[in-house]
Biopython code that builds the backbone (N, CA, C, O; Angstrom):
import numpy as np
from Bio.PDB.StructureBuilder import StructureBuilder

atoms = [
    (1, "UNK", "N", (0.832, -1.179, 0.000)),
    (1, "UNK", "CA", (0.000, 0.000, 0.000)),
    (1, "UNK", "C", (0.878, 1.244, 0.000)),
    (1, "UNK", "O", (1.780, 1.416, 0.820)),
    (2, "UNK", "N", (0.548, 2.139, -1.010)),
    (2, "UNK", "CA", (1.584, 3.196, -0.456)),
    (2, "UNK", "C", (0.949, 4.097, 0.692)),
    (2, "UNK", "O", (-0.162, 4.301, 1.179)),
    (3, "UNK", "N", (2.345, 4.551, 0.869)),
    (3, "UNK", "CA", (2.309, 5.627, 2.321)),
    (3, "UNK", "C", (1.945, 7.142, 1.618)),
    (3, "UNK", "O", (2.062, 8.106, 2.375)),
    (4, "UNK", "N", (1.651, 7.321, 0.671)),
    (4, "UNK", "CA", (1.190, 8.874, 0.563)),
    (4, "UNK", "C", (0.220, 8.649, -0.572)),
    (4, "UNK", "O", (0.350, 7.788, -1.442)),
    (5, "UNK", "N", (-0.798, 9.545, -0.463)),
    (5, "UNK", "CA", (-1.875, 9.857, -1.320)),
    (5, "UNK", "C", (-1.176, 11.442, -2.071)),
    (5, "UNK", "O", (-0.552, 12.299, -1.445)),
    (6, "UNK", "N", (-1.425, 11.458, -3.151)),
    (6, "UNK", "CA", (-0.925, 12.463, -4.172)),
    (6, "UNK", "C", (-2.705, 13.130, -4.045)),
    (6, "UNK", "O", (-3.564, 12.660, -4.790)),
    (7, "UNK", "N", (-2.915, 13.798, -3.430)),
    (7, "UNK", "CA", (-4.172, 14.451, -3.894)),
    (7, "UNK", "C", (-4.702, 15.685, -4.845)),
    (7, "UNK", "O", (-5.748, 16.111, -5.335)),
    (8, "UNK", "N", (-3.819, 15.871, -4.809)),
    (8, "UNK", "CA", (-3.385, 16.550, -6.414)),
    (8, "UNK", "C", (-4.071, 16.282, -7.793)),
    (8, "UNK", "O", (-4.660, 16.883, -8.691)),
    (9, "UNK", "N", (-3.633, 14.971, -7.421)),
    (9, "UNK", "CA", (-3.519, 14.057, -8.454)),
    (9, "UNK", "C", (-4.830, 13.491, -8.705)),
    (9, "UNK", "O", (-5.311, 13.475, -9.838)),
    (10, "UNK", "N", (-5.539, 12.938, -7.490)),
    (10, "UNK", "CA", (-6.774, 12.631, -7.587)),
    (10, "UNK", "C", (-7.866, 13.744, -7.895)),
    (10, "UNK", "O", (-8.899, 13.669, -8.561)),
    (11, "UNK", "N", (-7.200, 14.993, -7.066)),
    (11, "UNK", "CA", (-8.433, 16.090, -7.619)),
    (11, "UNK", "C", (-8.364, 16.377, -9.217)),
    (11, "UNK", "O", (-9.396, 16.807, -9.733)),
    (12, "UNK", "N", (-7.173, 16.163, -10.076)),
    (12, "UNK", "CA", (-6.899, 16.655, -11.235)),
    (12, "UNK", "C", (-8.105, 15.241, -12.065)),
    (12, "UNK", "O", (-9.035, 15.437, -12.847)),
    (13, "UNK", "N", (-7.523, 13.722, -11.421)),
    (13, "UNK", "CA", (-8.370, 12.786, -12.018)),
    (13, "UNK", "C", (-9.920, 13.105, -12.147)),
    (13, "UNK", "O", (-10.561, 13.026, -13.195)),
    (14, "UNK", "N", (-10.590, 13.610, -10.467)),
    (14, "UNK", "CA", (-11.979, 13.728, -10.640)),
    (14, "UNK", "C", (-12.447, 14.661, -11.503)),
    (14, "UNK", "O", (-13.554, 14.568, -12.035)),
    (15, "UNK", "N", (-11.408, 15.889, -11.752)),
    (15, "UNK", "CA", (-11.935, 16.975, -12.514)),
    (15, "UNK", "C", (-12.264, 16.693, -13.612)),
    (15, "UNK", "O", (-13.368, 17.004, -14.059)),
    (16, "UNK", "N", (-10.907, 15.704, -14.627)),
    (16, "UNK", "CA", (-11.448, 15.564, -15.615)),
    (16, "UNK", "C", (-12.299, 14.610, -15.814)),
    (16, "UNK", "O", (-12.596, 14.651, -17.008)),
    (17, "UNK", "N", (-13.203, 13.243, -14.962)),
    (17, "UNK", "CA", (-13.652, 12.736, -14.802)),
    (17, "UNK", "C", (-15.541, 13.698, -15.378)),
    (17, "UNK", "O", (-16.399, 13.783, -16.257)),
    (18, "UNK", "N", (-15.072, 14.205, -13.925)),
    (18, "UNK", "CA", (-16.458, 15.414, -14.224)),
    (18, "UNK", "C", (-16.631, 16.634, -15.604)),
    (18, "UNK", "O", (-17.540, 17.248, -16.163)),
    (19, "UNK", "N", (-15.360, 16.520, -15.683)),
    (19, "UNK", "CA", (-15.187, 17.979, -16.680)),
    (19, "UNK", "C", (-16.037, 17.224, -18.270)),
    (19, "UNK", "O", (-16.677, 17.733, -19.190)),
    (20, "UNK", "N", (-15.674, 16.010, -17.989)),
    (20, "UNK", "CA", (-16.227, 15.125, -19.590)),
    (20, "UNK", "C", (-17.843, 14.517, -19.606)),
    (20, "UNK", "O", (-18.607, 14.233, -20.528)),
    (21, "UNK", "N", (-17.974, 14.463, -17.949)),
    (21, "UNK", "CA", (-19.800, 14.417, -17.838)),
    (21, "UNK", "C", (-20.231, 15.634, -18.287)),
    (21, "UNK", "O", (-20.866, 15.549, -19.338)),
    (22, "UNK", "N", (-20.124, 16.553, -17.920)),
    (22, "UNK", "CA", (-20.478, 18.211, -18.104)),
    (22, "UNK", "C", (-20.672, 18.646, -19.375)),
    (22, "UNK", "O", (-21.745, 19.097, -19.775)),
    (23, "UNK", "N", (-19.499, 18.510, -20.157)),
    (23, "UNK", "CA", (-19.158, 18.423, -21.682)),
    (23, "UNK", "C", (-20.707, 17.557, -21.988)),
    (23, "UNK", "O", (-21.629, 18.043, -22.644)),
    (24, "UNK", "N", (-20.725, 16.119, -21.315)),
    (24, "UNK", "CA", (-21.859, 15.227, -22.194)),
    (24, "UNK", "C", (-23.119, 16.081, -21.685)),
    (24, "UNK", "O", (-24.094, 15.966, -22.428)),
    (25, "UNK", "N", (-23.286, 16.848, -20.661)),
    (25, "UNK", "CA", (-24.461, 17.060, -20.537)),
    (25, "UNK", "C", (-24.716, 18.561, -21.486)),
    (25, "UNK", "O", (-25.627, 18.850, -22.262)),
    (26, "UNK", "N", (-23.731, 19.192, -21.132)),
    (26, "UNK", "CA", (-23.830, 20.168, -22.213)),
    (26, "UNK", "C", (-23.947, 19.923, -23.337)),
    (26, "UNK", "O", (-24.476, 20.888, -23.889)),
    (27, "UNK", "N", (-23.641, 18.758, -24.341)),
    (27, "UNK", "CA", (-23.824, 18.564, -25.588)),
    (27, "UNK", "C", (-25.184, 18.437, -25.631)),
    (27, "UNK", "O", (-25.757, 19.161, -26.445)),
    (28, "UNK", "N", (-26.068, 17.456, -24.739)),
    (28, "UNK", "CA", (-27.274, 17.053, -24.540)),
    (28, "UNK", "C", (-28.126, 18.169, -24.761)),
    (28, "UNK", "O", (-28.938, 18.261, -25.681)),
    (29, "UNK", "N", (-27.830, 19.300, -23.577)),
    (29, "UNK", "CA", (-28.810, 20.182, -23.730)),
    (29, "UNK", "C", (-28.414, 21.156, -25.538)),
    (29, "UNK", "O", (-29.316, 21.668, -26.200)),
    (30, "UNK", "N", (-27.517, 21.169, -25.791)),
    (30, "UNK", "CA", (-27.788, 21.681, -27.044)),
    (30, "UNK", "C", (-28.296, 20.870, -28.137)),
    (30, "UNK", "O", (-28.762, 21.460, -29.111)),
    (31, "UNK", "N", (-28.274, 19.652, -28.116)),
    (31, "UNK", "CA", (-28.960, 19.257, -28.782)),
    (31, "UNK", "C", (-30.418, 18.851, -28.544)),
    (31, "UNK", "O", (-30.924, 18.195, -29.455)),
    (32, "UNK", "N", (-31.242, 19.148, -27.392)),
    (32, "UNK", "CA", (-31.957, 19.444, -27.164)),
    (32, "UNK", "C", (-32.637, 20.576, -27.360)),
    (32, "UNK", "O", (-33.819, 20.546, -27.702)),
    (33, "UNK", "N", (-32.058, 21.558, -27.192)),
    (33, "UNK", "CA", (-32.698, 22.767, -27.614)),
    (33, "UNK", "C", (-32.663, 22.988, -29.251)),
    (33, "UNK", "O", (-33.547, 23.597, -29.853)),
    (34, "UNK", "N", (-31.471, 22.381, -29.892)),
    (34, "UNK", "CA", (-31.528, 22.510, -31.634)),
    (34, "UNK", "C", (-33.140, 21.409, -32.023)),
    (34, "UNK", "O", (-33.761, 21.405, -33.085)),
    (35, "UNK", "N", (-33.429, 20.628, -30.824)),
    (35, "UNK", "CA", (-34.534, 19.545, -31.385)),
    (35, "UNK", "C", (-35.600, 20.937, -31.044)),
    (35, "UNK", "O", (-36.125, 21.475, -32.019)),
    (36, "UNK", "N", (-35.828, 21.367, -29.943)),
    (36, "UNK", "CA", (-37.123, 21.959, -29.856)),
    (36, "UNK", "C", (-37.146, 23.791, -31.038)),
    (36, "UNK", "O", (-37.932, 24.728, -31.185)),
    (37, "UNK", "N", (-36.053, 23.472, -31.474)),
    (37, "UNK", "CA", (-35.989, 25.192, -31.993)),
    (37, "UNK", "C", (-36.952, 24.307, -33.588)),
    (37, "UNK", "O", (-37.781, 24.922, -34.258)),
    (38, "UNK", "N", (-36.583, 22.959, -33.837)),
    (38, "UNK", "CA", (-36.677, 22.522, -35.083)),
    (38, "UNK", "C", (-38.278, 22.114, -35.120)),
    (38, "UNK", "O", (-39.162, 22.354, -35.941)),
    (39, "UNK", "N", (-38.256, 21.116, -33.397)),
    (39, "UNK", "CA", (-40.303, 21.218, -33.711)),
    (39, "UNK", "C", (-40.917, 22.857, -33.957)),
    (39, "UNK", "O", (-41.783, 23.029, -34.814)),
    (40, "UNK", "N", (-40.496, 23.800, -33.295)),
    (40, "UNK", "CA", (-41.568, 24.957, -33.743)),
    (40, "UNK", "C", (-41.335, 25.435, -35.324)),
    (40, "UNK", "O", (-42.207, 25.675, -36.160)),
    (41, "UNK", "N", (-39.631, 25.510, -35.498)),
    (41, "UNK", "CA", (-39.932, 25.800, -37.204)),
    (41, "UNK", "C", (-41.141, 24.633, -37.784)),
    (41, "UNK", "O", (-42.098, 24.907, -38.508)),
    (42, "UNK", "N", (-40.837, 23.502, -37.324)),
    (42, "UNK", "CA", (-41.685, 22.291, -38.218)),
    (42, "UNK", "C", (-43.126, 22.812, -38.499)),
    (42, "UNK", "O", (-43.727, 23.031, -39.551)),
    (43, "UNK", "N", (-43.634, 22.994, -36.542)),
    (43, "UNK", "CA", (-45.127, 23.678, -36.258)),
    (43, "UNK", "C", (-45.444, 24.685, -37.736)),
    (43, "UNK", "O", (-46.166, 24.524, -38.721)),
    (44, "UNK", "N", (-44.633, 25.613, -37.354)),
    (44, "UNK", "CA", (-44.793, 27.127, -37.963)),
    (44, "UNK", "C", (-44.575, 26.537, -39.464)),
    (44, "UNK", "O", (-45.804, 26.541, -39.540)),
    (45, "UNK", "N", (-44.281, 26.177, -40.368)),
    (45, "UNK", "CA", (-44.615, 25.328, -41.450)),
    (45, "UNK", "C", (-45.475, 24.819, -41.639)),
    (45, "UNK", "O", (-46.096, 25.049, -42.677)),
    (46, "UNK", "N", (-45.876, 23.968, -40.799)),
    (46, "UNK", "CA", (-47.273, 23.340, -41.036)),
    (46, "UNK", "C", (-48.134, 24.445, -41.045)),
    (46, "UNK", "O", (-48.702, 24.677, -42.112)),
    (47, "UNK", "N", (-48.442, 25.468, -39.705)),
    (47, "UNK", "CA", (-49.561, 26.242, -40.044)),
    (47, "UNK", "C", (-49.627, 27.081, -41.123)),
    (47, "UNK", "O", (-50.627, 27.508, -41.699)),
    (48, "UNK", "N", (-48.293, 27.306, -41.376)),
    (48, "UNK", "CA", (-48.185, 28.410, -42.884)),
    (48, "UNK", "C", (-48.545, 27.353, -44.225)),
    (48, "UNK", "O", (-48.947, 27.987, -45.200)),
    (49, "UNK", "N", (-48.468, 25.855, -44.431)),
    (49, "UNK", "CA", (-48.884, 25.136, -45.018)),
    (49, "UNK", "C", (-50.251, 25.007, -45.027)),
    (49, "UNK", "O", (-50.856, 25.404, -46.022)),
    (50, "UNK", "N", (-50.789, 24.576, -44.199)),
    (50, "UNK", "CA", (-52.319, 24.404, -43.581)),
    (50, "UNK", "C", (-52.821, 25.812, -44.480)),
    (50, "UNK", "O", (-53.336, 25.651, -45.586)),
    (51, "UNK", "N", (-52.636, 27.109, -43.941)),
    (51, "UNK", "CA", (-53.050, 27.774, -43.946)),
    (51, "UNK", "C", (-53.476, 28.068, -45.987)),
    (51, "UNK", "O", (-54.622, 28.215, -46.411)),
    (52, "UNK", "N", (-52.133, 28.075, -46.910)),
    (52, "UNK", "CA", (-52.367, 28.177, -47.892)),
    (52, "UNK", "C", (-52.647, 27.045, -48.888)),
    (52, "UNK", "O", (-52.526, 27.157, -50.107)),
    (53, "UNK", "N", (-53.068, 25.850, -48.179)),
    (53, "UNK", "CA", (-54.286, 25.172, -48.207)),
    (53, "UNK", "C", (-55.263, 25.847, -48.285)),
    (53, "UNK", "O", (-55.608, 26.237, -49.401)),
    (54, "UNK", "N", (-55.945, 26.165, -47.239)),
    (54, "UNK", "CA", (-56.866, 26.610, -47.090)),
    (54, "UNK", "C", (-57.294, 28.031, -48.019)),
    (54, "UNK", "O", (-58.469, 28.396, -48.074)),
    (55, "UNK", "N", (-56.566, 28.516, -48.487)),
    (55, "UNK", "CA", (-56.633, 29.795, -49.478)),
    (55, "UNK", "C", (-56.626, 29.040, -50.804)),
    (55, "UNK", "O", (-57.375, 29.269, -51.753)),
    (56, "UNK", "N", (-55.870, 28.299, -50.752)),
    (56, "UNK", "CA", (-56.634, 27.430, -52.503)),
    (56, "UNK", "C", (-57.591, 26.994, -52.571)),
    (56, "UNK", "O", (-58.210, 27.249, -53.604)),
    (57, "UNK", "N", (-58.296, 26.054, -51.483)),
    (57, "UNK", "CA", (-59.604, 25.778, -51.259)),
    (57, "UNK", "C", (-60.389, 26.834, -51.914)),
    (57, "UNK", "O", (-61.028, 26.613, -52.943)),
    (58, "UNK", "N", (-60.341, 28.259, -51.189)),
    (58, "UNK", "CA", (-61.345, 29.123, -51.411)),
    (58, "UNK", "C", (-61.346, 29.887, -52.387)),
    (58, "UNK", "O", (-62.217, 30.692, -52.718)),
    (59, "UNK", "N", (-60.000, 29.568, -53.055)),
    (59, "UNK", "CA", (-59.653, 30.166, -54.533)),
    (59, "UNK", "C", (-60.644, 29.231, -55.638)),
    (59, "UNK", "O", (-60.773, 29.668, -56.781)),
    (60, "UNK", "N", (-61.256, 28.079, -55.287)),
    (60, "UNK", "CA", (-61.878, 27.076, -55.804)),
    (60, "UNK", "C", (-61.731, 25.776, -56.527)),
    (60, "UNK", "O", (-62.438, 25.169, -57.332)),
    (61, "UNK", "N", (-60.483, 25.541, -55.922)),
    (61, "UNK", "CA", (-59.643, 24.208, -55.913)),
    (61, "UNK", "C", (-60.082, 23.368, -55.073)),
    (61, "UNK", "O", (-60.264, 23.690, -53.898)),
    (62, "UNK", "N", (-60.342, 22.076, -55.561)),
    (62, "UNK", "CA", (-60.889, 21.038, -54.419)),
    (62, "UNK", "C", (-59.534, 20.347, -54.184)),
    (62, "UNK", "O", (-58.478, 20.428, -54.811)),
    (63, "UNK", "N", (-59.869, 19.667, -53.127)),
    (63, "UNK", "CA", (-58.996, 18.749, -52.045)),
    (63, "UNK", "C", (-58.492, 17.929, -53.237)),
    (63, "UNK", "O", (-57.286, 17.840, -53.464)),
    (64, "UNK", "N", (-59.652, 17.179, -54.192)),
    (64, "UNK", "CA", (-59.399, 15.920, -55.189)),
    (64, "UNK", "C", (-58.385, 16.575, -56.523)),
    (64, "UNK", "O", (-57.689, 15.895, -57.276)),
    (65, "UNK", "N", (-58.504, 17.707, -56.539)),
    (65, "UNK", "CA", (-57.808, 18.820, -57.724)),
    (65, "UNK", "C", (-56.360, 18.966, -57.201)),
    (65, "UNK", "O", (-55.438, 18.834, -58.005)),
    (66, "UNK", "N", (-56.141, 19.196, -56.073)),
    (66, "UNK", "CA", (-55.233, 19.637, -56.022)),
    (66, "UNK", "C", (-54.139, 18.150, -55.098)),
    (66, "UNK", "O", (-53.027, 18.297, -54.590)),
    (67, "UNK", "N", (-54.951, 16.878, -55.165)),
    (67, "UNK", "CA", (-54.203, 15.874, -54.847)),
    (67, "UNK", "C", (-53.947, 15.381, -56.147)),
    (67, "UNK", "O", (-52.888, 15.022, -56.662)),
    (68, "UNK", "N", (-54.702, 15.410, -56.434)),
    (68, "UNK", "CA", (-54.202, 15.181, -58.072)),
    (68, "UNK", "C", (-52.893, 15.196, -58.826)),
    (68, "UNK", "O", (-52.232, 14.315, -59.375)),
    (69, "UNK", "N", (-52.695, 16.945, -58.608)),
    (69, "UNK", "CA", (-51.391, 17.741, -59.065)),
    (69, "UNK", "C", (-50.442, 16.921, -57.759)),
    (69, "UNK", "O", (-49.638, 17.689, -57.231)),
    (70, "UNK", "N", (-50.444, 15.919, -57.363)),
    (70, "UNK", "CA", (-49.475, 15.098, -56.642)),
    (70, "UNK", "C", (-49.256, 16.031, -54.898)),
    (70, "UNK", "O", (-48.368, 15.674, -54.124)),
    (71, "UNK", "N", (-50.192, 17.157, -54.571)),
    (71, "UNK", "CA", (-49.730, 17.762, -53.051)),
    (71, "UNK", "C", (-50.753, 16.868, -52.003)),
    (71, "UNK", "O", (-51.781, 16.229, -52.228)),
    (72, "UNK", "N", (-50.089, 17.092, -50.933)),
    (72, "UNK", "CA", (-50.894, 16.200, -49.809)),
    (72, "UNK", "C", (-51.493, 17.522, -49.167)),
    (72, "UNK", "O", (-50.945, 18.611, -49.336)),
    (73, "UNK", "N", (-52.539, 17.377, -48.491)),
    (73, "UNK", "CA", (-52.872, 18.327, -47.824)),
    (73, "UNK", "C", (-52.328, 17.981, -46.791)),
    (73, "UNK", "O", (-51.978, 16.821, -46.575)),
    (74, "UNK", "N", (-52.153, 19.086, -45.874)),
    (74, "UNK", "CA", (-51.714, 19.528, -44.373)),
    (74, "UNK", "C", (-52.054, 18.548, -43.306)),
    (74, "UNK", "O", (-53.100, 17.959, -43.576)),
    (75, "UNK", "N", (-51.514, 18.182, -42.186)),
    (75, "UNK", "CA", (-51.621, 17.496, -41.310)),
    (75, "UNK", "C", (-52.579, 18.121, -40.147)),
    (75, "UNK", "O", (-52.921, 17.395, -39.213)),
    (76, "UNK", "N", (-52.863, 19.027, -40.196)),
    (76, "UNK", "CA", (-53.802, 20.010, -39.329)),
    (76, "UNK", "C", (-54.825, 21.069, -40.527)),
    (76, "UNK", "O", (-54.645, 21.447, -41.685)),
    (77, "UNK", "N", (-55.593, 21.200, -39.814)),
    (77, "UNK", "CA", (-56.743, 22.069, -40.622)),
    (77, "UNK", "C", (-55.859, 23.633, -39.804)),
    (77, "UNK", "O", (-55.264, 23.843, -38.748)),
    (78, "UNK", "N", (-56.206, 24.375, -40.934)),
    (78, "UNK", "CA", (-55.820, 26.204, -40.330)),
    (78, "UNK", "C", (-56.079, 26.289, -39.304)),
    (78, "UNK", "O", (-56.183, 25.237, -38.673)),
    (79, "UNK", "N", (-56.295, 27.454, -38.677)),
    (79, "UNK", "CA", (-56.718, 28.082, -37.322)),
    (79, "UNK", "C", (-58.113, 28.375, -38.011)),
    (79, "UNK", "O", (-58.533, 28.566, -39.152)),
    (80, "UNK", "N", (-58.563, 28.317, -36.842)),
    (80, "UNK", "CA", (-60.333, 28.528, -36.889)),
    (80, "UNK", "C", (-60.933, 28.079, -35.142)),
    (80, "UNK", "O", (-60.379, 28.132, -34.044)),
    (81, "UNK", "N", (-62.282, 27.652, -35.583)),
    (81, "UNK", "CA", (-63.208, 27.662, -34.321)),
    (81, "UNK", "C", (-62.373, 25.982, -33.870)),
    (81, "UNK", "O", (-62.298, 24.984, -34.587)),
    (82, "UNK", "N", (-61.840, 26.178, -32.447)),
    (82, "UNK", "CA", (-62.292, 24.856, -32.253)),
    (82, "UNK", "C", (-62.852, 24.015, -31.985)),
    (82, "UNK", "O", (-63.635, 24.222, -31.058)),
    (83, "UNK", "N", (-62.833, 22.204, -32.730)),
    (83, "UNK", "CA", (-64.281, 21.331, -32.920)),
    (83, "UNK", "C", (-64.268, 21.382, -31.317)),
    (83, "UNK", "O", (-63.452, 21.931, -30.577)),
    (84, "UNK", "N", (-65.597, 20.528, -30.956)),
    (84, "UNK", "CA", (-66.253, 20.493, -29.662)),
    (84, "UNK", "C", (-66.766, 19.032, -29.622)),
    (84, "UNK", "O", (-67.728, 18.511, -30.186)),
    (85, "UNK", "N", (-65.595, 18.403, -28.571)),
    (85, "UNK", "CA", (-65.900, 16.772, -27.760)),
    (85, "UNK", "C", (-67.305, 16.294, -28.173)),
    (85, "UNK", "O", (-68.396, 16.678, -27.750)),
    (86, "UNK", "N", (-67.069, 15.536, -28.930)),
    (86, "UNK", "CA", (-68.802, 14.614, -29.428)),
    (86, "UNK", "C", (-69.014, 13.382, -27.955)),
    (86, "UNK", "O", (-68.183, 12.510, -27.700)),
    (87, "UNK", "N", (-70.206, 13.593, -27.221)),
    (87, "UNK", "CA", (-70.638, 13.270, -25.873)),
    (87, "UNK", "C", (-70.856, 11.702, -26.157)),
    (87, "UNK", "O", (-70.676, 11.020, -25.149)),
    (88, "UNK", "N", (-71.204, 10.990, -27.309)),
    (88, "UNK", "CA", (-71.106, 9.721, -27.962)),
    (88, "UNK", "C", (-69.480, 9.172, -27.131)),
    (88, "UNK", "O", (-69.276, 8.505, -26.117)),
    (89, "UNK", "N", (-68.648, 9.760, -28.029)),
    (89, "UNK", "CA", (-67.136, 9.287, -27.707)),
    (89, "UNK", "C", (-66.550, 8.847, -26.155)),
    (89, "UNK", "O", (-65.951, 7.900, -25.645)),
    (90, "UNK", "N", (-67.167, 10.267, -25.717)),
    (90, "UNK", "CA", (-66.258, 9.888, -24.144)),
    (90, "UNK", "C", (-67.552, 8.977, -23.317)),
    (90, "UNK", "O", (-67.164, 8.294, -22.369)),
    (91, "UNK", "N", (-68.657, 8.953, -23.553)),
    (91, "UNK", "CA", (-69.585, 8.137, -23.131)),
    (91, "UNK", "C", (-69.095, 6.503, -23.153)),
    (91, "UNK", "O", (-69.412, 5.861, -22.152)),
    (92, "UNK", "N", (-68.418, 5.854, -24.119)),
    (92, "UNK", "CA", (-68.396, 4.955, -24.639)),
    (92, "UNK", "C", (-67.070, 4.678, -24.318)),
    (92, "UNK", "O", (-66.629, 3.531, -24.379)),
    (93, "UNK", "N", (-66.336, 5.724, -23.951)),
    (93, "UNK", "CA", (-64.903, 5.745, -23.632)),
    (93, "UNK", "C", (-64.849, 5.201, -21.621)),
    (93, "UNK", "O", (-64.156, 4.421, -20.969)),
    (94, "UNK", "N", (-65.850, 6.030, -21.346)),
    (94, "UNK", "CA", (-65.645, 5.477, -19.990)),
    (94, "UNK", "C", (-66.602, 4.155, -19.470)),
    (94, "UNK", "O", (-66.262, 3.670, -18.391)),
    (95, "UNK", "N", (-67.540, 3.664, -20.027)),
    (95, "UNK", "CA", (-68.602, 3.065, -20.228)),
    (95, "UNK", "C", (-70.273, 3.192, -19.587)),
    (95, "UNK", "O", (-71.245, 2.518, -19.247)),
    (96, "UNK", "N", (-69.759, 4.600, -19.720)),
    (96, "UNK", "CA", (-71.599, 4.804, -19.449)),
    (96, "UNK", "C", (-72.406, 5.159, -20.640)),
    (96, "UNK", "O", (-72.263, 5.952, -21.569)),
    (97, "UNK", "N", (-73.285, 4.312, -20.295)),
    (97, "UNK", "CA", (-73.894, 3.608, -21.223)),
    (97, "UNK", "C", (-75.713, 4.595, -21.065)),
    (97, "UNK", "O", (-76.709, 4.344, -21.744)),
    (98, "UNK", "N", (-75.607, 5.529, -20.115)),
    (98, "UNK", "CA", (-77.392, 6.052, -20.013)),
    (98, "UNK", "C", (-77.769, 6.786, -21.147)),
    (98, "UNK", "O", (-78.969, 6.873, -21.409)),
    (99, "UNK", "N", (-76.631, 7.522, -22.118)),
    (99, "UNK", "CA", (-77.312, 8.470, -23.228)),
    (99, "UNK", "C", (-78.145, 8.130, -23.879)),
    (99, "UNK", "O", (-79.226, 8.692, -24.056)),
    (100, "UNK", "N", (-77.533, 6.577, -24.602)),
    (100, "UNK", "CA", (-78.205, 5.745, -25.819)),
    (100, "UNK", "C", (-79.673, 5.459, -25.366)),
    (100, "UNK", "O", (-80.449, 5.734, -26.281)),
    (101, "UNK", "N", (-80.354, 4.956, -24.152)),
    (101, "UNK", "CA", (-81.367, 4.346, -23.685)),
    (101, "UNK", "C", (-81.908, 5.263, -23.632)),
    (101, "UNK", "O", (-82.751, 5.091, -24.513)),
    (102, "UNK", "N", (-82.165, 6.645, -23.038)),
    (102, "UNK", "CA", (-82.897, 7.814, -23.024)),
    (102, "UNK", "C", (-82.869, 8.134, -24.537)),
    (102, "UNK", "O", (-83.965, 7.931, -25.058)),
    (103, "UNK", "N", (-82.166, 8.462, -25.161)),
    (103, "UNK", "CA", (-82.411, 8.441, -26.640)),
    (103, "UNK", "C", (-83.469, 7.385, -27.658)),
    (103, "UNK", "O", (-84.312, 7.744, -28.480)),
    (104, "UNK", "N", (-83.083, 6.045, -27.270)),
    (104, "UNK", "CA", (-84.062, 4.726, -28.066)),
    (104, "UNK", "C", (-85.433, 5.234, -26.848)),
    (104, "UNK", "O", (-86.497, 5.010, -27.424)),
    (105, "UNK", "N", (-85.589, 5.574, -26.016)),
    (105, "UNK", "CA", (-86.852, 5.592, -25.171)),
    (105, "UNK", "C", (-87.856, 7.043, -25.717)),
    (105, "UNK", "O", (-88.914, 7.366, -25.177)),
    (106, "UNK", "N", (-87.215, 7.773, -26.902)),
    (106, "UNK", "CA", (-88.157, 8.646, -27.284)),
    (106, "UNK", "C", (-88.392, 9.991, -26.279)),
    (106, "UNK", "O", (-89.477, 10.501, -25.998)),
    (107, "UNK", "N", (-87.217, 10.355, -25.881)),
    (107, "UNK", "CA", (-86.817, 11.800, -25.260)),
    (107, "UNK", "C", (-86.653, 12.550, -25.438)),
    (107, "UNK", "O", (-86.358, 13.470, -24.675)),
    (108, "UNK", "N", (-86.844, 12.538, -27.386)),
    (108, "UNK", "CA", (-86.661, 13.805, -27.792)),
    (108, "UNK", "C", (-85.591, 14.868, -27.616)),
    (108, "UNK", "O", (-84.772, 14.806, -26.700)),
    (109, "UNK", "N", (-85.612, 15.644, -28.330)),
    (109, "UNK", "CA", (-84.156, 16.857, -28.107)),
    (109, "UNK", "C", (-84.303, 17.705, -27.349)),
    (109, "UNK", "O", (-84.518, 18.835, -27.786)),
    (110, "UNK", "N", (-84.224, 17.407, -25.547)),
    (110, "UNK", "CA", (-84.191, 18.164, -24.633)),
    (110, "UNK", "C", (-83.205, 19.183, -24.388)),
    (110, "UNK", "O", (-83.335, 19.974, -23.453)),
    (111, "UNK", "N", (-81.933, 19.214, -25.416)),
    (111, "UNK", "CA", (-80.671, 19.854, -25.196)),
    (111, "UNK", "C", (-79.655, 19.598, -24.027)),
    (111, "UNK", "O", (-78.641, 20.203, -23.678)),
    (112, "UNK", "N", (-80.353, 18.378, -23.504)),
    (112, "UNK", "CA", (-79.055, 17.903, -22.360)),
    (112, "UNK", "C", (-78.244, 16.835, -22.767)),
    (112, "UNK", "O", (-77.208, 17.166, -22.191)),
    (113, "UNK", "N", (-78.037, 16.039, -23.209)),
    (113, "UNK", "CA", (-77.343, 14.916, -23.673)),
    (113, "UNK", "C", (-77.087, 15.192, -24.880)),
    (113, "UNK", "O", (-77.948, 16.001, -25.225)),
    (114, "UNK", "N", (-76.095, 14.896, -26.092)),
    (114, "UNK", "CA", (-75.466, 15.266, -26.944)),
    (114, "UNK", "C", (-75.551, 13.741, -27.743)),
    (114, "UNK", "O", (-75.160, 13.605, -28.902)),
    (115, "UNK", "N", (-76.244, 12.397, -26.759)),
    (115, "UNK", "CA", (-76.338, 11.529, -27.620)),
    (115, "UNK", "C", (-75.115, 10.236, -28.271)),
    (115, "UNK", "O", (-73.957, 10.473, -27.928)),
    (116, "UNK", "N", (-75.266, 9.261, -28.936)),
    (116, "UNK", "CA", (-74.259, 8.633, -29.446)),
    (116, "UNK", "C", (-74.303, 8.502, -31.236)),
    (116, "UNK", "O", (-73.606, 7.643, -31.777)),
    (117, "UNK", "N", (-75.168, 9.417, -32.049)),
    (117, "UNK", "CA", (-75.160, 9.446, -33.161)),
    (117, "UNK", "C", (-74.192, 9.410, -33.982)),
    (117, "UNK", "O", (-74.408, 9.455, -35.193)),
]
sb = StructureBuilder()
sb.init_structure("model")
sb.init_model(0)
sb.init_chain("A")
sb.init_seg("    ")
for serial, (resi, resn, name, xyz) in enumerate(atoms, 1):
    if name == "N":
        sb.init_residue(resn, " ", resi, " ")
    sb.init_atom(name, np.array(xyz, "f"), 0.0, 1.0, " ", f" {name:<3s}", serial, name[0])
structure = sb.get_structure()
């Protein structure tokens, strides 16, 4: 065993030990942040895509016209109103089952239940 510890030596070892985690974590976060700088350009593309979609539409180009000419439409519809939870879905999602039976029982459109149509 030796009789002296060089601590020097060991602090110089841990440093660079740590100095090369640091480095890895720092690489991490920049490449993390180059990933999230790249989803919002992506976003901001799509809606500027979406969007002049939607201006050919109303220029009077159909969906079938202009898939045609080989473009896909957009992965999102423009900005507009947003749709509103169909009461069918999450009914059926959690399994309550009372909409449908008040509906087949002839309840008419009371405006409370939204139904499973």
């Amino acid at each position: 065993m030796p009789t002296h510890v060089d601590t020097d030596a060991v602090k110089r070892s841990a440093r660079e030990i740590l100095d090369k985690r640091v480095d890895a974590a720092l690489r991490i976060a920049q490449g993390h942040q180059e990933r999230l700088d790249k989803q919002e350009a992506a976003a901001a593309a799509e809606r500027d895509y979406a969007a002049l979609w939607a201006a050919g539409l109303r220029e009077g180009w159909t969906e079938a016209e202009l898939k045609a000419m080989d473009l896909i439409p957009p992965g999102r519809k423009a900005a507009g109103r947003p749709t509103r939870p169909r009461g069918g879905r999450a009914a059926s999602a959690n399994g309550a089952g009372a909409p449908a039976p008040a509906a087949a029982a002839g309840g008419g459109d009371t405006g409370g239940s939204e139904g499973g149509e």
